[in-house]
PyMOL Python script that loads the backbone (N, CA, C, O; Angstrom):
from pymol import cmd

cmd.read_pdbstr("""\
ATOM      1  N   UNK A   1     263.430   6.406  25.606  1.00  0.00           N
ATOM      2  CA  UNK A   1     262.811   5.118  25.843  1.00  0.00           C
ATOM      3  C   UNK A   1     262.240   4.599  24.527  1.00  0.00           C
ATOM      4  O   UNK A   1     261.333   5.041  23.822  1.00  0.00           O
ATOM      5  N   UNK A   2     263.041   3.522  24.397  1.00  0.00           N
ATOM      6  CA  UNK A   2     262.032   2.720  23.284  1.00  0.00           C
ATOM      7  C   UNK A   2     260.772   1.766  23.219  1.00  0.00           C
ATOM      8  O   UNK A   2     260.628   1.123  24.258  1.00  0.00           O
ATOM      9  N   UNK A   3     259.894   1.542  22.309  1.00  0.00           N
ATOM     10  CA  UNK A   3     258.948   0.630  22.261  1.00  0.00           C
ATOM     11  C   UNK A   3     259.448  -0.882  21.959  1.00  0.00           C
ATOM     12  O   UNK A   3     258.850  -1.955  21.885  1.00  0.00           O
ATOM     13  N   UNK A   4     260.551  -0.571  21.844  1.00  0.00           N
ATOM     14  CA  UNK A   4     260.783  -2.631  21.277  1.00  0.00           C
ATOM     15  C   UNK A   4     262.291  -2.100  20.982  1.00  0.00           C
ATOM     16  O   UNK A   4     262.572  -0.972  20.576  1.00  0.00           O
ATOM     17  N   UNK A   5     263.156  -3.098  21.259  1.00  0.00           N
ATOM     18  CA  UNK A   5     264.485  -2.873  20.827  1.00  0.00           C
ATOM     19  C   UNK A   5     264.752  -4.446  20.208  1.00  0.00           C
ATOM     20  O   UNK A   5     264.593  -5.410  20.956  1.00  0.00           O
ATOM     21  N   UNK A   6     265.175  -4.631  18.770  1.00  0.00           N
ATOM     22  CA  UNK A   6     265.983  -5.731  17.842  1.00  0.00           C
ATOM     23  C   UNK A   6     266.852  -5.794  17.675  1.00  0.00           C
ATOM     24  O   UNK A   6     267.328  -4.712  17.332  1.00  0.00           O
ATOM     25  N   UNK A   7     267.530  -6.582  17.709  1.00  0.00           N
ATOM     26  CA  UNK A   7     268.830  -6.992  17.364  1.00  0.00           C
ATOM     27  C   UNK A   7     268.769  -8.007  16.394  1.00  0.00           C
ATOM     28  O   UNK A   7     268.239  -9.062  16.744  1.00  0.00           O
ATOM     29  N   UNK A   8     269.328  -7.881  14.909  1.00  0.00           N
ATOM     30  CA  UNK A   8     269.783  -8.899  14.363  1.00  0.00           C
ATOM     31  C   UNK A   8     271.241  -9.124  14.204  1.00  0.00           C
ATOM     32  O   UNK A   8     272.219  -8.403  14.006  1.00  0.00           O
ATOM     33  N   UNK A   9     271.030 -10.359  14.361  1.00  0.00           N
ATOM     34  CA  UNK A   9     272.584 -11.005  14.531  1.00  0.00           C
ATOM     35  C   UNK A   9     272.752 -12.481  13.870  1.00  0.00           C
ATOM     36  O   UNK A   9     271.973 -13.325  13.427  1.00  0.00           O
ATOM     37  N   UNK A  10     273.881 -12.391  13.996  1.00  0.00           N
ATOM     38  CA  UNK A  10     274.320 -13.602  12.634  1.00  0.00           C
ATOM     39  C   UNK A  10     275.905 -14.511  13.427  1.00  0.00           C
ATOM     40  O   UNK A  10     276.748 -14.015  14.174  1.00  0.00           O
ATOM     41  N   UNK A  11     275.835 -15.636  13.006  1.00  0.00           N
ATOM     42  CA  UNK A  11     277.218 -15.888  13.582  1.00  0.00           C
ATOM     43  C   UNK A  11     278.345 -15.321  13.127  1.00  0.00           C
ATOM     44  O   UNK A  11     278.458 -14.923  11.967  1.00  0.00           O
ATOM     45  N   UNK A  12     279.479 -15.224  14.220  1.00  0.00           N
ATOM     46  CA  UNK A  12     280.384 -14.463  14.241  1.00  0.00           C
ATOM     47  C   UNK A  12     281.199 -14.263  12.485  1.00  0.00           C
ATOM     48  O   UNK A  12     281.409 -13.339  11.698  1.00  0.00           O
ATOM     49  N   UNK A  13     281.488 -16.028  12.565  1.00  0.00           N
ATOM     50  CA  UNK A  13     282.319 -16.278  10.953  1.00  0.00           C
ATOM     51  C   UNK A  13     281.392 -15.957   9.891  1.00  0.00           C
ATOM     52  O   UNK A  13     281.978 -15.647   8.853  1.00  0.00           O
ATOM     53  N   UNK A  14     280.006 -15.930   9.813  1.00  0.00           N
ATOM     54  CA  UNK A  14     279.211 -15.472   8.828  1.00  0.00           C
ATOM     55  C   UNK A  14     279.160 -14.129   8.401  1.00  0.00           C
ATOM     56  O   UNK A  14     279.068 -13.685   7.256  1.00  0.00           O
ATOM     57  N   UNK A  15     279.253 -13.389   9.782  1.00  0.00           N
ATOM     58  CA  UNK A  15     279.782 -12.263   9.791  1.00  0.00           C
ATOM     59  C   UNK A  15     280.873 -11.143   9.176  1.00  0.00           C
ATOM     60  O   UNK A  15     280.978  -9.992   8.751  1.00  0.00           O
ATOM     61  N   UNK A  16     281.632 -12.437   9.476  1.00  0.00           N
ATOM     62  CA  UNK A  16     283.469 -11.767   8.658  1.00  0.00           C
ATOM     63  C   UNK A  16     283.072 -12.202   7.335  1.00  0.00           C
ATOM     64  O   UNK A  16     283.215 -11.327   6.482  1.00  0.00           O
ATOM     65  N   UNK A  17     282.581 -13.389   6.895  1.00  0.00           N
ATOM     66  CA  UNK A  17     282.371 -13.601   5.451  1.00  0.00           C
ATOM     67  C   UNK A  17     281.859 -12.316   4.989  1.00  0.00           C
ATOM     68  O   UNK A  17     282.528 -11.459   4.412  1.00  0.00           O
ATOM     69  N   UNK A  18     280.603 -12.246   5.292  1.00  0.00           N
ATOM     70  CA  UNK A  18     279.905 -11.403   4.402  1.00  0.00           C
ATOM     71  C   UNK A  18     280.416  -9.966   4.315  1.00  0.00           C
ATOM     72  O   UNK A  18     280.071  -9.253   3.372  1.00  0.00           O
ATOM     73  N   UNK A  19     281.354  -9.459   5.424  1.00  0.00           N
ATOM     74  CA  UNK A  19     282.012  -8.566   5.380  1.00  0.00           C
ATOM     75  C   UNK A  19     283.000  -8.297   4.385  1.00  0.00           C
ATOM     76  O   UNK A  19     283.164  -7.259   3.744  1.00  0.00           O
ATOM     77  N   UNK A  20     283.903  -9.819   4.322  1.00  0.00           N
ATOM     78  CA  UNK A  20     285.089  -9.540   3.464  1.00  0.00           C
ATOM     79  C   UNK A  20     284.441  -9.761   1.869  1.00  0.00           C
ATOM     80  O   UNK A  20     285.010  -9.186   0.940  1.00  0.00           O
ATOM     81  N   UNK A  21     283.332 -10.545   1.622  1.00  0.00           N
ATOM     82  CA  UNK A  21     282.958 -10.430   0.103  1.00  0.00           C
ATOM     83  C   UNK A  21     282.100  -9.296  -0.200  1.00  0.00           C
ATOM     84  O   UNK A  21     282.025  -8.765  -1.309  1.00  0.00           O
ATOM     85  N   UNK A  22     281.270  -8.852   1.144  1.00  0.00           N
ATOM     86  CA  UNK A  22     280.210  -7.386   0.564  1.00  0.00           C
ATOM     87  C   UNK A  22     281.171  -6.116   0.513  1.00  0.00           C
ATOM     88  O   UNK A  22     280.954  -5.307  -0.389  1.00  0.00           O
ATOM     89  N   UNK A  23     281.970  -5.928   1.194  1.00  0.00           N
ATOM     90  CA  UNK A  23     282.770  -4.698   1.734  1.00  0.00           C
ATOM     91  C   UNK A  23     284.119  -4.737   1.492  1.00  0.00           C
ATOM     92  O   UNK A  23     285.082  -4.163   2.001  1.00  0.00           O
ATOM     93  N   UNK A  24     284.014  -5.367   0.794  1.00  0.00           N
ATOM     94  CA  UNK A  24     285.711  -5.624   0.689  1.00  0.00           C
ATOM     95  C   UNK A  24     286.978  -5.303   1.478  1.00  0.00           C
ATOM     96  O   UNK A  24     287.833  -4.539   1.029  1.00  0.00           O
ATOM     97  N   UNK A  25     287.098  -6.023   2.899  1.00  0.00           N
ATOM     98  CA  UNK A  25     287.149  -5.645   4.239  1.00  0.00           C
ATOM     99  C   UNK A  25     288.080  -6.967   4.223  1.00  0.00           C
ATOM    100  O   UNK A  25     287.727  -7.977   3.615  1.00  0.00           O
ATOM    101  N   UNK A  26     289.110  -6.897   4.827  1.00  0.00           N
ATOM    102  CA  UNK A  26     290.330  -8.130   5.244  1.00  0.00           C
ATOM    103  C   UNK A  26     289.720  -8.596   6.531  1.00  0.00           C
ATOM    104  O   UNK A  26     288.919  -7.915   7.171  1.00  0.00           O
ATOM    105  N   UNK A  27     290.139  -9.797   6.884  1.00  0.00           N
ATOM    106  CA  UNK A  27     289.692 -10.372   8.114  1.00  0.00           C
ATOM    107  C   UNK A  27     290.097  -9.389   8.957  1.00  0.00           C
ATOM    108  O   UNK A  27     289.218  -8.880   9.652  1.00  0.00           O
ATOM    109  N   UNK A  28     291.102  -9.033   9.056  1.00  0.00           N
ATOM    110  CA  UNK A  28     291.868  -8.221  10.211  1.00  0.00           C
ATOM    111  C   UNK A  28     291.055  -6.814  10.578  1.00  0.00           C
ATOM    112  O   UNK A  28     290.818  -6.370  11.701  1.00  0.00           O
ATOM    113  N   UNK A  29     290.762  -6.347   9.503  1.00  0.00           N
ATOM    114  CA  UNK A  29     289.524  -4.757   9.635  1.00  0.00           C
ATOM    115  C   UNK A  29     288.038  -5.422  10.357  1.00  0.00           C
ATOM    116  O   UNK A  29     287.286  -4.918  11.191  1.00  0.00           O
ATOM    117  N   UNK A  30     287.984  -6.700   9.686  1.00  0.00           N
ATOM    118  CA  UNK A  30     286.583  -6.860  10.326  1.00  0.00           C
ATOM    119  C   UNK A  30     287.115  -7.363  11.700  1.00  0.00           C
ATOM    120  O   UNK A  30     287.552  -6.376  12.292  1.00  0.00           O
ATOM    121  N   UNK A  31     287.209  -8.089  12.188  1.00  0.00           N
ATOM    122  CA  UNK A  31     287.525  -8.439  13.728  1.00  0.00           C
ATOM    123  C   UNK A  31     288.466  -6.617  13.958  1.00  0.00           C
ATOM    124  O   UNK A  31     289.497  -7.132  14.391  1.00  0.00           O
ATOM    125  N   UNK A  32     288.604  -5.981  13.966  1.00  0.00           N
ATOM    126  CA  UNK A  32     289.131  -4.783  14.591  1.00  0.00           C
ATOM    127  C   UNK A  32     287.696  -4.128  15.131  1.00  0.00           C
ATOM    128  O   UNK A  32     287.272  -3.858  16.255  1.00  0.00           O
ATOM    129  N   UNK A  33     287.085  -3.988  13.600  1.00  0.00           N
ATOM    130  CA  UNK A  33     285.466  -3.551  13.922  1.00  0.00           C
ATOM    131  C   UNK A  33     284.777  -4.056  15.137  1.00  0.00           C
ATOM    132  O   UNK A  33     284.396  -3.539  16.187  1.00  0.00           O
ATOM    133  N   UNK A  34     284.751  -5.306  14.598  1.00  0.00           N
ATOM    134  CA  UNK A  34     283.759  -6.377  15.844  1.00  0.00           C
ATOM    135  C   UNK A  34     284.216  -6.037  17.163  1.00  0.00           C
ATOM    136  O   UNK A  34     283.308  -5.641  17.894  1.00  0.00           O
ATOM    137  N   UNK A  35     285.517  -6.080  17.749  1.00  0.00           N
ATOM    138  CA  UNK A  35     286.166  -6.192  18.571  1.00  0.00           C
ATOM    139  C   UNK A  35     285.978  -4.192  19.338  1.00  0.00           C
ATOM    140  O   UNK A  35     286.204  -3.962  20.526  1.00  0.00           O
ATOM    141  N   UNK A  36     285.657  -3.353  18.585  1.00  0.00           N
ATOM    142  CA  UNK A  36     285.466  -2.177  19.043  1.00  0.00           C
ATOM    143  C   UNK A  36     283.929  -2.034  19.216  1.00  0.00           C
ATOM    144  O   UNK A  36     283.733  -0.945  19.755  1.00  0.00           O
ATOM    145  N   UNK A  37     282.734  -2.692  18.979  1.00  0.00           N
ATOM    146  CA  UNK A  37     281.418  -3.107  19.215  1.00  0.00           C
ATOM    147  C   UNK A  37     281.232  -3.818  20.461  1.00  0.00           C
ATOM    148  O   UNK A  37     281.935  -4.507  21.200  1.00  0.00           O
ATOM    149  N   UNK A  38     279.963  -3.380  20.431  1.00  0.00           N
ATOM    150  CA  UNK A  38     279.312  -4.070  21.909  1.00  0.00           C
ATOM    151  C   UNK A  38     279.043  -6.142  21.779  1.00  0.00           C
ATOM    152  O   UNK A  38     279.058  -6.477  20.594  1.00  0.00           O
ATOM    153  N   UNK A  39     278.994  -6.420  22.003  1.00  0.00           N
ATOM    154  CA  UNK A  39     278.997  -7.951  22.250  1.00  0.00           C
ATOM    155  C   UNK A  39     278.028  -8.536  21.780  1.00  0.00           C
ATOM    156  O   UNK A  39     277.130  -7.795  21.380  1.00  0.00           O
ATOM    157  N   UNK A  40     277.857  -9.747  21.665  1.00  0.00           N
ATOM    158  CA  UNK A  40     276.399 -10.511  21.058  1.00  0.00           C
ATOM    159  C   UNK A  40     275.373 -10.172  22.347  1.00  0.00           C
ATOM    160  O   UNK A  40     274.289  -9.591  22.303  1.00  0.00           O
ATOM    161  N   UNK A  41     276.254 -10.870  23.796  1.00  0.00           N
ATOM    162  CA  UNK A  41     275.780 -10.729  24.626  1.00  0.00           C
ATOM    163  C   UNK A  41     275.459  -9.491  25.052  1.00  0.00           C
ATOM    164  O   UNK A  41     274.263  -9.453  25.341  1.00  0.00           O
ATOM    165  N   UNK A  42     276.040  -8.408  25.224  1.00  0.00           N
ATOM    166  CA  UNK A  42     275.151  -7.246  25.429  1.00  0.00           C
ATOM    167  C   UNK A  42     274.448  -6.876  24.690  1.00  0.00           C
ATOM    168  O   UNK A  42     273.479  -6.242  25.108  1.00  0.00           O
ATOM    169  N   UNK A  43     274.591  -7.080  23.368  1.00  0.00           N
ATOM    170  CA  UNK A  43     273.546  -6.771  22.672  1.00  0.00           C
ATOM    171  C   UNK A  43     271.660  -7.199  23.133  1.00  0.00           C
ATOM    172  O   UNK A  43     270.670  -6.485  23.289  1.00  0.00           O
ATOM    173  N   UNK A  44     271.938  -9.004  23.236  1.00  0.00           N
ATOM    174  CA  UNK A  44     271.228 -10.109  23.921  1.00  0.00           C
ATOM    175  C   UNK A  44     270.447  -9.099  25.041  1.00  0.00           C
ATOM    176  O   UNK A  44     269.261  -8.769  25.021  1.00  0.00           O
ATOM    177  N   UNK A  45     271.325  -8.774  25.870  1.00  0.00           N
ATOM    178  CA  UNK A  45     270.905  -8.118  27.367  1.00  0.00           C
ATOM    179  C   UNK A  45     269.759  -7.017  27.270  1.00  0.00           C
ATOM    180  O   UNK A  45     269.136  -6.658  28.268  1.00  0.00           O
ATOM    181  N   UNK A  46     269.509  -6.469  25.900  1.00  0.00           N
ATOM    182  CA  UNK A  46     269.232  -5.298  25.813  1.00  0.00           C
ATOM    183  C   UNK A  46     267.792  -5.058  25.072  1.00  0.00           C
ATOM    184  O   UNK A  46     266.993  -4.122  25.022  1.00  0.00           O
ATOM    185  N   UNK A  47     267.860  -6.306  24.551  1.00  0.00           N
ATOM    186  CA  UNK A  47     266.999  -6.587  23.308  1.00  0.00           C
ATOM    187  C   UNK A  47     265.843  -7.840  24.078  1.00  0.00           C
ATOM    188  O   UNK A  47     265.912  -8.912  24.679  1.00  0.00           O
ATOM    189  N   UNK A  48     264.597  -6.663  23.483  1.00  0.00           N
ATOM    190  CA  UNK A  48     262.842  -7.192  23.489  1.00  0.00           C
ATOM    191  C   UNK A  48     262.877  -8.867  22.370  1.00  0.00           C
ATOM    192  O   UNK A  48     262.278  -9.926  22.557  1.00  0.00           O
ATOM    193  N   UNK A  49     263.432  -8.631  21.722  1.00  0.00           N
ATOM    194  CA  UNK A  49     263.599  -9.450  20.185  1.00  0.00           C
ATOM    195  C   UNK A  49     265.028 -10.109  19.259  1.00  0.00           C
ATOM    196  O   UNK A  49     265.136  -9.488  18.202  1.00  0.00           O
ATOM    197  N   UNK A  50     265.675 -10.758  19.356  1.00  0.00           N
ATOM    198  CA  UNK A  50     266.496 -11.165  18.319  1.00  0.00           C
ATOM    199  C   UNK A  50     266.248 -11.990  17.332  1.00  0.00           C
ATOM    200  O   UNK A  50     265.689 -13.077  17.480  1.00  0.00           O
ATOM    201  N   UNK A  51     266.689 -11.480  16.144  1.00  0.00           N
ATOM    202  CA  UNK A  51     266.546 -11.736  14.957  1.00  0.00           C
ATOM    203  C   UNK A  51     267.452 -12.578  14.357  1.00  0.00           C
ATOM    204  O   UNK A  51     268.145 -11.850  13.646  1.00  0.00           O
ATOM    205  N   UNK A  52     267.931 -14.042  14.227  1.00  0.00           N
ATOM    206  CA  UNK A  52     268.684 -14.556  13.452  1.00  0.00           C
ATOM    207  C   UNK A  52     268.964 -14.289  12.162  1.00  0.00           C
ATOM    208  O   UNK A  52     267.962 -14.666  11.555  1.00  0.00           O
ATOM    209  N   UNK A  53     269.731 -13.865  11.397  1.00  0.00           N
ATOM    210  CA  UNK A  53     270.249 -13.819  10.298  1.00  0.00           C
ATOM    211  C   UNK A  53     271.179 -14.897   9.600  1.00  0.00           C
ATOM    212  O   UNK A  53     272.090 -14.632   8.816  1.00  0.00           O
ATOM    213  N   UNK A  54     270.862 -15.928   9.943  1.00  0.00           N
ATOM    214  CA  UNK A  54     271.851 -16.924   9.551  1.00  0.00           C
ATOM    215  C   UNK A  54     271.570 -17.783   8.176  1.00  0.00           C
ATOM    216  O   UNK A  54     272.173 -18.849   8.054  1.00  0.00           O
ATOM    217  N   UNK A  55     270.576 -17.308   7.024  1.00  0.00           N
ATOM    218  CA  UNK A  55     270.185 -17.682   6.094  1.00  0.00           C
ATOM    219  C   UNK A  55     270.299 -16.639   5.212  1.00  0.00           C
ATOM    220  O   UNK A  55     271.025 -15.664   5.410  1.00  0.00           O
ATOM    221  N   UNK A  56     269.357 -16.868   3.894  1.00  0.00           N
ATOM    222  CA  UNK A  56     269.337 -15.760   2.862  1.00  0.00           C
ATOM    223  C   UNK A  56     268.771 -14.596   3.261  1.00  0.00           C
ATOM    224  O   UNK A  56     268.410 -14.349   4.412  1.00  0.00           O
ATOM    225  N   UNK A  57     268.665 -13.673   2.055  1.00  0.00           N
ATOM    226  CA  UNK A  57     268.239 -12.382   2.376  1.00  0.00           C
ATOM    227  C   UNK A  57     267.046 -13.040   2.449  1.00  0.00           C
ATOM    228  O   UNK A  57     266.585 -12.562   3.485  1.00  0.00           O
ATOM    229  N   UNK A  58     266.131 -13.919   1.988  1.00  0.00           N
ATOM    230  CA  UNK A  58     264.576 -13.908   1.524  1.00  0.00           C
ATOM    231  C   UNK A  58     264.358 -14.313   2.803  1.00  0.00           C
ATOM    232  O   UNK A  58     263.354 -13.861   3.354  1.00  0.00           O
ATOM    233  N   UNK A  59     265.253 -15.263   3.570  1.00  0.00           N
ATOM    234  CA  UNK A  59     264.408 -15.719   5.130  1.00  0.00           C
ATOM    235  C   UNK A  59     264.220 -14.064   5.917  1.00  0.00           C
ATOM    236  O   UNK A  59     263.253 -13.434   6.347  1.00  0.00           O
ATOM    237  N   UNK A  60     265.432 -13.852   5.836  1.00  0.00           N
ATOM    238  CA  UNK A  60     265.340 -12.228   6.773  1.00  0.00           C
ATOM    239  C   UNK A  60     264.075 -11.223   6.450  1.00  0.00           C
ATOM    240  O   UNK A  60     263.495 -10.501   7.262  1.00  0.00           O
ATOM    241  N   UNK A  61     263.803 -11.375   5.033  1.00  0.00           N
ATOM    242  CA  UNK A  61     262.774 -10.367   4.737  1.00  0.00           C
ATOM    243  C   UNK A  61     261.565 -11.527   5.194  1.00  0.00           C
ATOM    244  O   UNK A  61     260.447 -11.116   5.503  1.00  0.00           O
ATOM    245  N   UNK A  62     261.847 -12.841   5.210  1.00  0.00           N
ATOM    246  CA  UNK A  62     260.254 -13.324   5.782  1.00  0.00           C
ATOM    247  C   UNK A  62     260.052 -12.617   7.392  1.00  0.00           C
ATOM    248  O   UNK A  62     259.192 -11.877   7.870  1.00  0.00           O
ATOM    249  N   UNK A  63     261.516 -13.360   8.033  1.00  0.00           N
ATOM    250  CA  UNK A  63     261.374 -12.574   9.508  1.00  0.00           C
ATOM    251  C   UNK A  63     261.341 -11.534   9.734  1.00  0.00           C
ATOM    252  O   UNK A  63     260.879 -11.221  10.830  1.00  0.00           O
ATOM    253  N   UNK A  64     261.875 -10.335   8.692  1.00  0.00           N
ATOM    254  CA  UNK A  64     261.161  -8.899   9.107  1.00  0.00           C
ATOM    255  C   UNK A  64     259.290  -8.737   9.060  1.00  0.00           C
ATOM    256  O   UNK A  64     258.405  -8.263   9.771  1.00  0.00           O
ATOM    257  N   UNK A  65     259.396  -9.344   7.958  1.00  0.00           N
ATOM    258  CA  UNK A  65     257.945  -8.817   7.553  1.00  0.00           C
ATOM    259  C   UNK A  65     256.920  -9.591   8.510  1.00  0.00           C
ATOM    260  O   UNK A  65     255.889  -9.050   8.909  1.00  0.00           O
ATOM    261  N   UNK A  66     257.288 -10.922   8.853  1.00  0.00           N
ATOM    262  CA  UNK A  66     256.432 -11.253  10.140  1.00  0.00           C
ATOM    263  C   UNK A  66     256.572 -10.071  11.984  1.00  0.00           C
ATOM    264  O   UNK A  66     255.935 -10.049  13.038  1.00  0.00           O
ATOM    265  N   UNK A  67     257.492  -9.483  11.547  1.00  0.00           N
ATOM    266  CA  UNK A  67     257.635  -9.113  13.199  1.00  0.00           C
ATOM    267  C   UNK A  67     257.125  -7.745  12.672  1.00  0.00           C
ATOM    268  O   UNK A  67     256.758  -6.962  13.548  1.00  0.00           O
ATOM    269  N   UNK A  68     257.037  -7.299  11.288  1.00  0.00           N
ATOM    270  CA  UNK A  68     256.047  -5.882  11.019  1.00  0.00           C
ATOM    271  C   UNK A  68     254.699  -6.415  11.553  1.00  0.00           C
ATOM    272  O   UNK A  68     254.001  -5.535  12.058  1.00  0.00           O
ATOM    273  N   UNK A  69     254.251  -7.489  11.554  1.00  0.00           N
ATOM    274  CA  UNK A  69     252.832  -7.647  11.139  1.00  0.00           C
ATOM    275  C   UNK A  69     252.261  -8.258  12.222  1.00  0.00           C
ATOM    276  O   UNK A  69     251.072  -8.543  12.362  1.00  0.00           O
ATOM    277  N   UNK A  70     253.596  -8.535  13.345  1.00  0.00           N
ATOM    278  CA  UNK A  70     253.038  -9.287  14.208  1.00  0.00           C
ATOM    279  C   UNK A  70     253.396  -7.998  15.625  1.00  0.00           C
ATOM    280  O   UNK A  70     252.472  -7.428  16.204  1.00  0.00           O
ATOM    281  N   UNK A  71     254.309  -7.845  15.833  1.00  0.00           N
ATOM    282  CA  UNK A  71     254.952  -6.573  16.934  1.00  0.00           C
ATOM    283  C   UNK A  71     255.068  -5.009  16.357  1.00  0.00           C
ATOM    284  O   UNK A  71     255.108  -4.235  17.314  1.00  0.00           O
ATOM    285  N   UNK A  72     255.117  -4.489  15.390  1.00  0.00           N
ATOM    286  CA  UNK A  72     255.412  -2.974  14.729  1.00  0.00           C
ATOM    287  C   UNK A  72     254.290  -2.481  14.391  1.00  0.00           C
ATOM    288  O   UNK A  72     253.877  -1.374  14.739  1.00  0.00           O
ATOM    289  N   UNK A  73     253.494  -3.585  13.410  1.00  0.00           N
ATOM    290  CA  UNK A  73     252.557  -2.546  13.049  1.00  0.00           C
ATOM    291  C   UNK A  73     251.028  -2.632  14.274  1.00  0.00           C
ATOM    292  O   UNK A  73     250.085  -1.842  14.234  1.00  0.00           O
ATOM    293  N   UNK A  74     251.155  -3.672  15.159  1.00  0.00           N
ATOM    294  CA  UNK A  74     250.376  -3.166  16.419  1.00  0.00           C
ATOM    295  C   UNK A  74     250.613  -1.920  17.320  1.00  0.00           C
ATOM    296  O   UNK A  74     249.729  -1.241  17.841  1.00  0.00           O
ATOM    297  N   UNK A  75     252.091  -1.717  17.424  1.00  0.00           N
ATOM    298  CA  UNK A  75     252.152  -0.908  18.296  1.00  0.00           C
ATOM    299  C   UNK A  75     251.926   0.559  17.599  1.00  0.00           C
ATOM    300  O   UNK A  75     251.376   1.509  18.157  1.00  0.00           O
ATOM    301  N   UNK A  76     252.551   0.554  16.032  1.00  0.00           N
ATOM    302  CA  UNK A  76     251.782   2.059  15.131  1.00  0.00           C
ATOM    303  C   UNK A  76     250.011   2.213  14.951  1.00  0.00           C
ATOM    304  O   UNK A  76     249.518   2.889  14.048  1.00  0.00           O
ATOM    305  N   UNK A  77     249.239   1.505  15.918  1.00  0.00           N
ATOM    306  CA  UNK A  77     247.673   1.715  15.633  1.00  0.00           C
ATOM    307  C   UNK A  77     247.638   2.180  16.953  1.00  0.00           C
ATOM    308  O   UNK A  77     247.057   3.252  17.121  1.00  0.00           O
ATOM    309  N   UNK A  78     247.981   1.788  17.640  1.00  0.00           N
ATOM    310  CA  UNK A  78     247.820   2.054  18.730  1.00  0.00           C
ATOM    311  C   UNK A  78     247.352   4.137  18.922  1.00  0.00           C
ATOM    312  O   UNK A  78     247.787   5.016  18.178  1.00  0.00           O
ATOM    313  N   UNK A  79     246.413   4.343  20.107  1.00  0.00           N
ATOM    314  CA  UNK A  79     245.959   5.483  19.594  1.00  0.00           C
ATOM    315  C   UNK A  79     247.178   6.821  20.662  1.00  0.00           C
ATOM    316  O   UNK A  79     247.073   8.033  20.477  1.00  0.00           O
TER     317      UNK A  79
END
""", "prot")
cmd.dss("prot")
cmd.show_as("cartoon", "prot")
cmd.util.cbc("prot")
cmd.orient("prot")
């Protein structure tokens, strides 16, 4: 059992981008990948929290570091 379950997620084609320029990954490997993964929507189903990723790294580290400060690091004081 978990305390909070996240999901970040990004649109699908943003997805394959950043795949085929970070990983050097052909469209065809990445949709093979995707396509052997669980769904946005189940993911959705499962998850306390989703996290958009659809900007730079610096928005993502704003939205991590707000959900440390706002959901994570409450529940690590906790006694």
């Amino acid at each position: 059992d978990f305390a909070l379950i996240i999901v970040v997620e990004a649109p699908e084609e943003l997805r394959i981008q950043r795949l085929v320029e970070d990983r050097n990954m052909t469209e065809e490997q990445v949709r093979a990948r995707m396509a052997s993964q669980a769904t946005d929507e189940q993911r959705r189903a499962v998850a306390d929290l989703v996290i958009m990723n659809d900007g730079s790294r610096r928005d993502l580290e704003r939205a991590v570091d707000q959900l440390w400060q706002e959901r994570i690091h409450p529940l690590l004081a906790r006694p």
